[in-house]
Biopython code that builds the backbone (N, CA, C, O; Angstrom):
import numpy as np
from Bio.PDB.StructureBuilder import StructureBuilder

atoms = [
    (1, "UNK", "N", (59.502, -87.693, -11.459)),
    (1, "UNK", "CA", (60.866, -87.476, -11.010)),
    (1, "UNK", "C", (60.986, -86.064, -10.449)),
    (1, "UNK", "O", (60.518, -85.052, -10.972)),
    (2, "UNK", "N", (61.671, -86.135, -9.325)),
    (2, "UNK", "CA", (61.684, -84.641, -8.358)),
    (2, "UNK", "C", (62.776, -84.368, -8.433)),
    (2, "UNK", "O", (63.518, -84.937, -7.632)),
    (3, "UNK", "N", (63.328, -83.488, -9.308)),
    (3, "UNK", "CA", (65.395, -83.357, -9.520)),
    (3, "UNK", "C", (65.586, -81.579, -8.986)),
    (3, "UNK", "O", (66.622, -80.946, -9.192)),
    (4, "UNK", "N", (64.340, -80.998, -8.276)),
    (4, "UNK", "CA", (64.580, -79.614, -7.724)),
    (4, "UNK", "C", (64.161, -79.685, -6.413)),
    (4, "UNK", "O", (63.440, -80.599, -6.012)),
    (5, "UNK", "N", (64.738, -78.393, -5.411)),
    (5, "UNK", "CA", (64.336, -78.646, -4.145)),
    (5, "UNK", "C", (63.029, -76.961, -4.100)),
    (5, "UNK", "O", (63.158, -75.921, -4.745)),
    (6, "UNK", "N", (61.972, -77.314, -3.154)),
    (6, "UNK", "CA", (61.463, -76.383, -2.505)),
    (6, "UNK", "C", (62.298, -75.209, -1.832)),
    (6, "UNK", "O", (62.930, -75.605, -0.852)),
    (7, "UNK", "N", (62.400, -74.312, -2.026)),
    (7, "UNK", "CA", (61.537, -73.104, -3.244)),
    (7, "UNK", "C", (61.982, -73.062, -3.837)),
    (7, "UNK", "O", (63.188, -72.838, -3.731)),
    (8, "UNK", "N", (61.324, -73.257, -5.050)),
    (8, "UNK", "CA", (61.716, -72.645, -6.612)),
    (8, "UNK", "C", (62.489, -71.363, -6.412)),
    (8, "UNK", "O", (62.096, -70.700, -5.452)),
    (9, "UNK", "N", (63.433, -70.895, -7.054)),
    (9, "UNK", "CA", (63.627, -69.094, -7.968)),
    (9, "UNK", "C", (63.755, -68.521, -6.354)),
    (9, "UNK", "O", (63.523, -67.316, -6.254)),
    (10, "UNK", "N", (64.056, -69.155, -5.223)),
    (10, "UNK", "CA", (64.454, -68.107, -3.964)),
    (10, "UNK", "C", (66.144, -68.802, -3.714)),
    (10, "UNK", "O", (66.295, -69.980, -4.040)),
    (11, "UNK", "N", (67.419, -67.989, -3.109)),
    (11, "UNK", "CA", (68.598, -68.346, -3.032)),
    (11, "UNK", "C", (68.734, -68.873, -2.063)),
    (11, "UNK", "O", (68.307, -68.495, -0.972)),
    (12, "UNK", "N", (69.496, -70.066, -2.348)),
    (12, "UNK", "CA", (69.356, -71.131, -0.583)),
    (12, "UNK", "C", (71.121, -71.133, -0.275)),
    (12, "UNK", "O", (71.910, -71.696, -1.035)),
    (13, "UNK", "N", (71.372, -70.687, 0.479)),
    (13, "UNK", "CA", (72.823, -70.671, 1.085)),
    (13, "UNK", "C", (73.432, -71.780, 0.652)),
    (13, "UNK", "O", (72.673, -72.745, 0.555)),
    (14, "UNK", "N", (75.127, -72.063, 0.208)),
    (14, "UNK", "CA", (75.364, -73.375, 0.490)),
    (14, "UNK", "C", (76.905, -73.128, 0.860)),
    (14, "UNK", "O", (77.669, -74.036, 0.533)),
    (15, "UNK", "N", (77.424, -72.077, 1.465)),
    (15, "UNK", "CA", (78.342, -71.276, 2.231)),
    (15, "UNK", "C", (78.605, -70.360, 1.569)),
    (15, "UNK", "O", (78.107, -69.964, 0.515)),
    (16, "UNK", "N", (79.912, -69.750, 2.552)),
    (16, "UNK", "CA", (79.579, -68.300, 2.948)),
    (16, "UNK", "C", (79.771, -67.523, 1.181)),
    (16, "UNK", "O", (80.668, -67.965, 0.464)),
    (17, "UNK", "N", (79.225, -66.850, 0.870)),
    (17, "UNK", "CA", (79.605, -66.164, -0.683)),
    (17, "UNK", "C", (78.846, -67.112, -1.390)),
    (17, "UNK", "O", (78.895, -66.660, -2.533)),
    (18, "UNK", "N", (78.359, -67.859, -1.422)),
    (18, "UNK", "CA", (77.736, -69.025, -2.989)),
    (18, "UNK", "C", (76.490, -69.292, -2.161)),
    (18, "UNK", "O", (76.469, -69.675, -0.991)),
    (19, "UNK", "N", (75.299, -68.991, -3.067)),
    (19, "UNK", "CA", (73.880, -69.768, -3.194)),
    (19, "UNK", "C", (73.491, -70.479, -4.147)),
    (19, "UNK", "O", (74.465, -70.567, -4.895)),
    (20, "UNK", "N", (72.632, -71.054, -4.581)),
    (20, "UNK", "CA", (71.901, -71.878, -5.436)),
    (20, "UNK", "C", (70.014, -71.675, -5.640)),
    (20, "UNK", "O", (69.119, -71.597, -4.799)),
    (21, "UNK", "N", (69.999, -71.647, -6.968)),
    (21, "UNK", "CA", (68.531, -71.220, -7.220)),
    (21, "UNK", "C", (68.319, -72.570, -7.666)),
    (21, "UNK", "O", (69.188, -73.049, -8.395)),
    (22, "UNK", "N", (67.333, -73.263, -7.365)),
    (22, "UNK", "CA", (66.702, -74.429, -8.437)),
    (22, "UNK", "C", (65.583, -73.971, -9.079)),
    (22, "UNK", "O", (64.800, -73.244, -8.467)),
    (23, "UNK", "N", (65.297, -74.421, -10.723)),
    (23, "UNK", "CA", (64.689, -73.552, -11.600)),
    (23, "UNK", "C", (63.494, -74.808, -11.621)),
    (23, "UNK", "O", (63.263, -75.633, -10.737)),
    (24, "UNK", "N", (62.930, -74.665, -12.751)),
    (24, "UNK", "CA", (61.528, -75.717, -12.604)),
    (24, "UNK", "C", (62.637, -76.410, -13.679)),
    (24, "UNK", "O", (63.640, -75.926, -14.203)),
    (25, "UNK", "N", (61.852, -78.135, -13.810)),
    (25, "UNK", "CA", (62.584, -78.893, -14.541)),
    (25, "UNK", "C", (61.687, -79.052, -16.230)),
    (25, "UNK", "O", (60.502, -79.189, -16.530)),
    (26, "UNK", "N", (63.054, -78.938, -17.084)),
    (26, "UNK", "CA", (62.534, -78.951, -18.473)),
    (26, "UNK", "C", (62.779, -80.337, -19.014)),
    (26, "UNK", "O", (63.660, -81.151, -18.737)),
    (27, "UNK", "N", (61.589, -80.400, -20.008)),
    (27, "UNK", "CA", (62.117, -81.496, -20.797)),
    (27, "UNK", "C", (62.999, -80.992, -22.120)),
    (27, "UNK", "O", (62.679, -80.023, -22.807)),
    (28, "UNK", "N", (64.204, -81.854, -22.355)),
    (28, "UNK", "CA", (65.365, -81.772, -23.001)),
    (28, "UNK", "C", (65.452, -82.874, -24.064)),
    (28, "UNK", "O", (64.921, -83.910, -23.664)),
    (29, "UNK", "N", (65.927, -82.954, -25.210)),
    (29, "UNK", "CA", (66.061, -84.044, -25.891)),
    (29, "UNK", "C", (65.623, -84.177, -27.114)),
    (29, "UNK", "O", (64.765, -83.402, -27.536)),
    (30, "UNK", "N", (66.117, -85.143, -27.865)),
    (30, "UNK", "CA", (65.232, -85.254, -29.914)),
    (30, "UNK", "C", (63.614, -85.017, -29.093)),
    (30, "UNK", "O", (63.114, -84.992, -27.969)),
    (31, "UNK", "N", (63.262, -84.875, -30.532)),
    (31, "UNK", "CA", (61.594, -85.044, -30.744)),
    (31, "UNK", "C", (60.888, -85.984, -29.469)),
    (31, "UNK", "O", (60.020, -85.740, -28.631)),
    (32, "UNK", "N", (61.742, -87.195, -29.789)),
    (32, "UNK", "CA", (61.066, -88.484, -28.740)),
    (32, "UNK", "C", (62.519, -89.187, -28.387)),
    (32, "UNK", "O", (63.133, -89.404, -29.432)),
    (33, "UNK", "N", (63.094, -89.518, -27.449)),
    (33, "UNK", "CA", (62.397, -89.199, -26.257)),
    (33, "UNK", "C", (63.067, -87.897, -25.553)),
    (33, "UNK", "O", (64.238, -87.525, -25.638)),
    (34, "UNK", "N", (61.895, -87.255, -24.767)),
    (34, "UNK", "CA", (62.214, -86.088, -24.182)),
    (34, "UNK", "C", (62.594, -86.256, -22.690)),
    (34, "UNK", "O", (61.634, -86.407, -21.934)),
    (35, "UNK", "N", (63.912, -86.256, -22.100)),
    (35, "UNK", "CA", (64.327, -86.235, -21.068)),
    (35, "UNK", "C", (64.227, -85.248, -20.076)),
    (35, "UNK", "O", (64.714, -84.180, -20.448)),
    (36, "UNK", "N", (63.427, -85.233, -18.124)),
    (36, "UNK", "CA", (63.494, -84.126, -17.403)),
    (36, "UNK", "C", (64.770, -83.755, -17.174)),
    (36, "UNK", "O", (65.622, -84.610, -16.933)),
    (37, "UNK", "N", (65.066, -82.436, -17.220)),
    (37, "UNK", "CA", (66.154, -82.116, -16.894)),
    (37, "UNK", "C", (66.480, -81.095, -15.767)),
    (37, "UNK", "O", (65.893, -80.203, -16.379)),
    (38, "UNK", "N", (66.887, -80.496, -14.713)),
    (38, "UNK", "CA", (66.967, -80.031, -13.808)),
    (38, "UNK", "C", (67.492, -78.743, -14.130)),
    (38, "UNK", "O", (68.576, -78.582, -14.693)),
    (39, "UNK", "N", (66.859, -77.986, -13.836)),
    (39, "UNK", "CA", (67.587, -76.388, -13.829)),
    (39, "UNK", "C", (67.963, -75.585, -12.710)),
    (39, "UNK", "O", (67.101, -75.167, -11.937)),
    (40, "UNK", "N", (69.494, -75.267, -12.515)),
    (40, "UNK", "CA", (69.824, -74.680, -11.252)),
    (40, "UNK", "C", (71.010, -73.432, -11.789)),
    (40, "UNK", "O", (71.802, -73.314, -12.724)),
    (41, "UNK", "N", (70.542, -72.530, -10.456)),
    (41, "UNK", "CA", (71.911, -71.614, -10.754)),
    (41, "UNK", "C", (72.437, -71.537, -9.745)),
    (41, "UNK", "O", (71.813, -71.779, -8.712)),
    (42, "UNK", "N", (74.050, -71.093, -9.726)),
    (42, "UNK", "CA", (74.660, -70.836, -8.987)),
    (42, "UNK", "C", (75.632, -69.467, -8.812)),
    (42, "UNK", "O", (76.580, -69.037, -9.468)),
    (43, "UNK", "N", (74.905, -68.977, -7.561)),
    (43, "UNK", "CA", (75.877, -67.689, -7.614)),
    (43, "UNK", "C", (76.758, -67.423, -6.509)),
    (43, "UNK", "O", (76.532, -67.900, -5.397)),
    (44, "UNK", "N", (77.907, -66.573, -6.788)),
    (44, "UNK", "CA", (79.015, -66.271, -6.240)),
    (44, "UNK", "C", (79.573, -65.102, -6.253)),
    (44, "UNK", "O", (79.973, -64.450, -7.218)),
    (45, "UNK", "N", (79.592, -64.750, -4.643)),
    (45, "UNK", "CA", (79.823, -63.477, -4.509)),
    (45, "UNK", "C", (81.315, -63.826, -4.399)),
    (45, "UNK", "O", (81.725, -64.752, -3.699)),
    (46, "UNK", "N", (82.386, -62.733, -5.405)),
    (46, "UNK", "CA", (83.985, -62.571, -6.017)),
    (46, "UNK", "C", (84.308, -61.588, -4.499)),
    (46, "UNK", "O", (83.682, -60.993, -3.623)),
    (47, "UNK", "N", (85.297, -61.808, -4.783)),
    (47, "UNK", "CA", (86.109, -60.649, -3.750)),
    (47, "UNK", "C", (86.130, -59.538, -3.781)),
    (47, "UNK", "O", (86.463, -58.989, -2.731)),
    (48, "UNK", "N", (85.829, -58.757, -4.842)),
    (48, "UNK", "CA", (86.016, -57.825, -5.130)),
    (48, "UNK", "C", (83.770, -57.482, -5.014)),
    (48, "UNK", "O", (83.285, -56.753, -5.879)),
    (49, "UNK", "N", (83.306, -57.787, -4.478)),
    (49, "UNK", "CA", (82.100, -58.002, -4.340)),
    (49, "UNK", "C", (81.056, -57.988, -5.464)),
    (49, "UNK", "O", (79.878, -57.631, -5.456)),
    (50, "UNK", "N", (81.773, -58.440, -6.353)),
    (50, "UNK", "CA", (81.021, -58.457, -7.674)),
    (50, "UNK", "C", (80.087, -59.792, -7.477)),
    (50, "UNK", "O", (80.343, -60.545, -6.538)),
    (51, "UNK", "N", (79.119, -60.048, -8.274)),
    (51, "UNK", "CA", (78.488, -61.584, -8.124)),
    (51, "UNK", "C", (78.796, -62.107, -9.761)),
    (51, "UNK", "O", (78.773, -61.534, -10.850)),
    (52, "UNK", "N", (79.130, -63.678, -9.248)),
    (52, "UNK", "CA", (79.419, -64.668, -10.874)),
    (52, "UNK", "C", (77.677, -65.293, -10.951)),
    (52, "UNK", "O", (76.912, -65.242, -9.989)),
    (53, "UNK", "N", (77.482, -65.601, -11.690)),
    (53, "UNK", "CA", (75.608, -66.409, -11.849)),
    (53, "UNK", "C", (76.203, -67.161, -12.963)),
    (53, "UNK", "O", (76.912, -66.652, -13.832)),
    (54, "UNK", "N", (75.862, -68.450, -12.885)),
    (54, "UNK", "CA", (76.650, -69.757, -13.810)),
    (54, "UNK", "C", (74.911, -70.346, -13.704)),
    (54, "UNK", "O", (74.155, -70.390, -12.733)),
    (55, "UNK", "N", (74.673, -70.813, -15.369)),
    (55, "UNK", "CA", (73.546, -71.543, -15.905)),
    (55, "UNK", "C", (72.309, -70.845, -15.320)),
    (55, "UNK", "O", (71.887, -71.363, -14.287)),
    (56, "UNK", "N", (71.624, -69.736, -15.793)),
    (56, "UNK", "CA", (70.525, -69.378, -14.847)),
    (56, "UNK", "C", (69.091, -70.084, -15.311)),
    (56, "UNK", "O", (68.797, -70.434, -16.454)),
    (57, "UNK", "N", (68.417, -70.176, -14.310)),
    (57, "UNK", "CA", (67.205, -71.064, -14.465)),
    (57, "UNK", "C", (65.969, -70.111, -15.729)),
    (57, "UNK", "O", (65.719, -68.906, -15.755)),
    (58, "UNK", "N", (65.494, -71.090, -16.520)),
    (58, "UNK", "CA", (64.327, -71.031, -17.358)),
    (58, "UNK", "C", (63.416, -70.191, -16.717)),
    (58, "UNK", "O", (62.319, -69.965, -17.228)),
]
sb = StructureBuilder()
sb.init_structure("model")
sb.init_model(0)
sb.init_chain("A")
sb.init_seg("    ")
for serial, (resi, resn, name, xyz) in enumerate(atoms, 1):
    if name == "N":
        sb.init_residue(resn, " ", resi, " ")
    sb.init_atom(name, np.array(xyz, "f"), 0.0, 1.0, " ", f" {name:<3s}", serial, name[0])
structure = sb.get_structure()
């Protein structure tokens, strides 16, 4: 299962002020079964030109 895009950990535009990192995918879950799970961040440049970073990648 492929739940990240090429390149890993580099910021890909997705308009103007906000990018997205996709992280490598972890497995998540009890003991058994262990589910892939997708790791992404998202950042946002504020008005005040500060940056927000929401869930950052593993």
């Amino acid at each position: 299962m492929r739940a990240t895009y090429d390149p890993l950990f580099m910021l890909k535009p997705v308009a103007e002020d906000v990018w997205i990192v996709d992280g490598p995918v972890i497995r998540y879950g009890m003991p058994w079964p262990k589910i892939p799970f997708p790791t992404r961040t998202t950042i946002i440049r504020l008005p005040n030109r500060r940056f927000s970073c929401t869930r950052p990648p593993s």
